[in-house]
C-alpha positions in Angstrom: 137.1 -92.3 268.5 133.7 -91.8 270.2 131.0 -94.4 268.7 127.6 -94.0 269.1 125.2 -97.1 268.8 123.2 -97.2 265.7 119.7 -98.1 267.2 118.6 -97.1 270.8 117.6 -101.0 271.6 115.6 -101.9 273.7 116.1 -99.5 276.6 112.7 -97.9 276.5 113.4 -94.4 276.2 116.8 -94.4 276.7 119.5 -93.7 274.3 122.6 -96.1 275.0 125.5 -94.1 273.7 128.7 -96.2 273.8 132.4 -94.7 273.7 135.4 -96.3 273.6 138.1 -94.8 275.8 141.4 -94.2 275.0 144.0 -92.0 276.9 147.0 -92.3 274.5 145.5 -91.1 271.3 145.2 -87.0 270.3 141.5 -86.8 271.4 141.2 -87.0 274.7 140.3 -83.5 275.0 137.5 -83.7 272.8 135.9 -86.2 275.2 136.4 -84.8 278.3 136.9 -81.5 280.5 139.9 -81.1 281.9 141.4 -79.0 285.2 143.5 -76.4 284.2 145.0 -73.5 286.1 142.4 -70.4 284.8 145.9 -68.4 284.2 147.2 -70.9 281.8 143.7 -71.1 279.7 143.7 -67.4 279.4 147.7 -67.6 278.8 146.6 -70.3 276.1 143.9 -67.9 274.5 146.4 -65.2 273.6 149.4 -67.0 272.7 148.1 -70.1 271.3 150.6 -72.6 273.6 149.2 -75.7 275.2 148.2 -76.3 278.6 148.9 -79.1 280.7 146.0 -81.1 282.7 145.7 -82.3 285.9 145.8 -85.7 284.5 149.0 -84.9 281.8 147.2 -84.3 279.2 148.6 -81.5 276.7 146.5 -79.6 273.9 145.3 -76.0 272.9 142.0 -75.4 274.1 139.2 -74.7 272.0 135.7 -75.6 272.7 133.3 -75.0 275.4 134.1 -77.7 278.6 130.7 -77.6 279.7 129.2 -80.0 276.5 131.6 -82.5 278.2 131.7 -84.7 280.9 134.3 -84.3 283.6 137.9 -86.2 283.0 137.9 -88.7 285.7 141.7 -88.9 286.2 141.4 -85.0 286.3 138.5 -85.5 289.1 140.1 -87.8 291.1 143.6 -85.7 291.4 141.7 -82.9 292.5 139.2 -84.1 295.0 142.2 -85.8 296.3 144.5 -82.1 296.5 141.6 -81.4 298.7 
């Protein structure tokens, strides 16, 4: 569950935005972007299945990965198929 700070602090003007990270739960994929074969996205758009990520990860995709920041256990498999 992401949980923002109440109050900014005293980091100037800075929000501090803390998230707790967990990679067992359901949500994952509403925290990060994931690397997915394009195919299997536009295979997922038609028929609805779920798509596997780099990392394991397995959900239907639905929202726009841009707003998010990268996974970084998708990141690292990749840079290192490279």
């Amino acid at each position: 569950m992401t949980t923002p700070l109440d109050s900014p602090g005293s980091l100037g003007d800075t929000l501090l935005d803390e998230r707790t990270l967990e990679t067992n739960d359901d949500g994952d994929h509403e925290k990060f972007a994931h690397y997915v074969q394009k195919e299997k996205i536009v295979e997922s758009a038609v028929t609805g299945k779920p798509v596997i990520a780099l990392c394991g990860k397995v959900w239907v995709p639905g929202r726009d990965p841009g707003k998010f920041p990268i996974c970084p256990d998708c990141k690292k498999i990749f840079d290192s198929l490279k």
